[in-house]
Each structure stands twice: as C-alpha cells, then as structure tokens.
Phi, psi and omega in degrees: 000130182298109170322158177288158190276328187240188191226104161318121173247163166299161174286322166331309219085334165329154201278130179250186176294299156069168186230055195231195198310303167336318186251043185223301172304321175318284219271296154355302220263328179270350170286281234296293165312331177279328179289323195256329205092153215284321205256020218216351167245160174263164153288335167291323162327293179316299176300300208301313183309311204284335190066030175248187160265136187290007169288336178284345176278298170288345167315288178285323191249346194079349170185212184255309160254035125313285201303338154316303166312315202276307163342312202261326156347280193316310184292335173283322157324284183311316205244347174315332191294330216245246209283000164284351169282330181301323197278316187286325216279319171318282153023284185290303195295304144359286206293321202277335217280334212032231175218081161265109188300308162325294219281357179281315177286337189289324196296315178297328184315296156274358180291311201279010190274299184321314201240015165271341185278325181286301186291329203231350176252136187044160196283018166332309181272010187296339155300288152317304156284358177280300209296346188263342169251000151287348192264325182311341205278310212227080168311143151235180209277012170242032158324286189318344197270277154349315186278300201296312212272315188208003181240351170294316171303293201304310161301326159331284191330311165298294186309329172286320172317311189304326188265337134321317189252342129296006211013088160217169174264146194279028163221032169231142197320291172348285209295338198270303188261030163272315215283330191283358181289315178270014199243303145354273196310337199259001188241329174304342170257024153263309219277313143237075207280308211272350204254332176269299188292013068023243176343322238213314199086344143326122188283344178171173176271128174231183188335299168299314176285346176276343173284307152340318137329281208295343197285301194271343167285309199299314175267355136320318169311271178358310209234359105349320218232017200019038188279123173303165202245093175305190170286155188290349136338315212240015198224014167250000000 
C-alpha cells in the first residue's frame, strides 16, 4: 500500500486528523500507545494497526515520534468539545461568584458533572485516559503538549476555585495541591474504574450508578473546598 498522494489538513490548512491514512495512524498510534507505551510499539506495529504501509509514517508525521506528538495533540484536539467548556463556564462561574459561597459550590457542581459525564458515560475516554496517565506515571519529553494543551488550565482553574473558596492565593502551594486532591477526587473513578467495580460487584457503570458517583464526588469536593452542600436537586 502506497502513502496517500495528498496529507489531510485542517480547515486552518494545519496538518488535520482527516479520514484516510493519516487519521487511520493517528487512531493506531492512540490504541497502541496508551496499551503498551510510546518505547514499548514499533513503527511495524503501528503500519499494521493502521492497516498502512510504514513508509506512510514518515509520509505523514516524519517518524514515530512525531507521530506520537500528533496522538497526543490530537487528544487534546478530541476533549476541547467536552472539557473545554467545562474549564470556561469555571473561569466565568469564579469570576462572577466572588465570594458568595452557594455560587462557588453551584461552580464544583458543574465541575464534577462536566467531567464526570466525559470519564465515565460511554468509552470515549477508554483510550484515552490511559495514554494520559502514562504521561502522569512517566512524563516523556512531550508532556507539555498535554500540560500546556489541556491539564495545566484545568488545574489552574481548580486551584482558583480552591483559593476562592479557602482564601488562599491561587499561586501558592496550598491552593495548588488542594486543587490536585480534587482533581484526585474527578479521575479517579476512570482511572481505577476496575478496582471499584471489583469492590462494588459491579458490572460496568450505568445512569444510575454514575449519578450515584457523581453524588458522592460533589460532596467530597463540597466538603474539601469547606462549601456548602446545595439541595440535592441540584447536585444530580
């Protein structure tokens, strides 16, 4: 099989996902890296997954890692729909709550709803959140592309919230690690999902039990963040 004659772009003209060989390595590079690790797949692996040729790997990305950078590029690309709103409507809900305490708990509200709706209904993240907690275990030297694209706002964010809601400055240590406790608290039931449904006897997550979750993370948060606990109306 032949590299494609053209490179799929972006509407930008930027190199895009597109849905021909290119977005075919892409989504290879994202089973494969997140099951095994970046040093632990081949470029034959990779062609094979893709159903290419390995000559298409450098056609397109120039290697293996470039194409690793683009994997992750991409995962940050994939979750701006889902979690980029979540870090503004936060932003915003901060800025407007001053420190009116409800509206600070209604902003955890919609923090653990947002990212509890992304991690645990439907597999979106099944992928995804592995290859994202390999970079957390083992940073490789394209961590930043992550940090920078998508988990550095999003802790900012927590940590202002954290510093709002404790008076503390939200660029001083405290607030920075109230905020990774809570960020703990939002990932973790992706992360070791199986170690609960284990525990629980559970078979997978469904409506019910992830509202259940979602419940009990929001008033952890809540009572983390020393915040009151709206009505319960308002915390499904």
């Amino acid at each position: 099989m032949a590299p494609d004659t053209a490179r799929d772009t972006a509407p930008d003209g930027s190199p895009g996902r597109g849905d021909g060989t290119r977005g075919q390595l892409l989504d290879a590079g994202l089973t494969l890296f997140s099951e095994y690790g970046y040093d632990s797949v081949t470029t034959r692996q990779l062609a094979s997954e893709a159903g290419a040729n390995i000559a298409a790997i450098a056609y397109h990305f120039g290697g293996k890692r470039d194409l690793y950078r683009a994997v992750l590029r991409q995962l940050v690309e994939d979750t701006e729909p889902l979690l980029g709103p979540v870090a503004q409507r936060m932003a915003e809900g901060i800025a407007a709550a001053g420190a009116d305490r409800p509206a600070l708990a209604r902003v955890v509200v919609g923090l653990v709803h947002g990212f509890t709706g992304t991690f645990l209904e439907g597999d979106f993240m099944a992928c995804r959140a592995p290859m994202v907690m390999r970079e957390f275990a083992n940073p490789s030297e394209d961590f930043d592309i992550l940090y920078e694209g998508r988990l550095g706002p999003i802790h900012r964010n927590v940590a202002a919230l954290a510093a709002a809601a404790l008076g503390m400055d939200p660029d001083g240590p405290e607030a920075k690690i109230r905020a990774h406790a809570v960020m703990g608290n939002l990932v973790v039931f992706e992360i070791a999902k199986h170690l609960l449904l284990k525990r629980t006897g559970w078979e997978e997550y469904t409506p019910e039990r992830i509202a259940l979750v979602r419940r009990m993370i929001t008033e952890a948060v809540l009572d983390s963040l020393r915040l009151p606990h709206p009505d319960d109306g308002d915390r499904q």
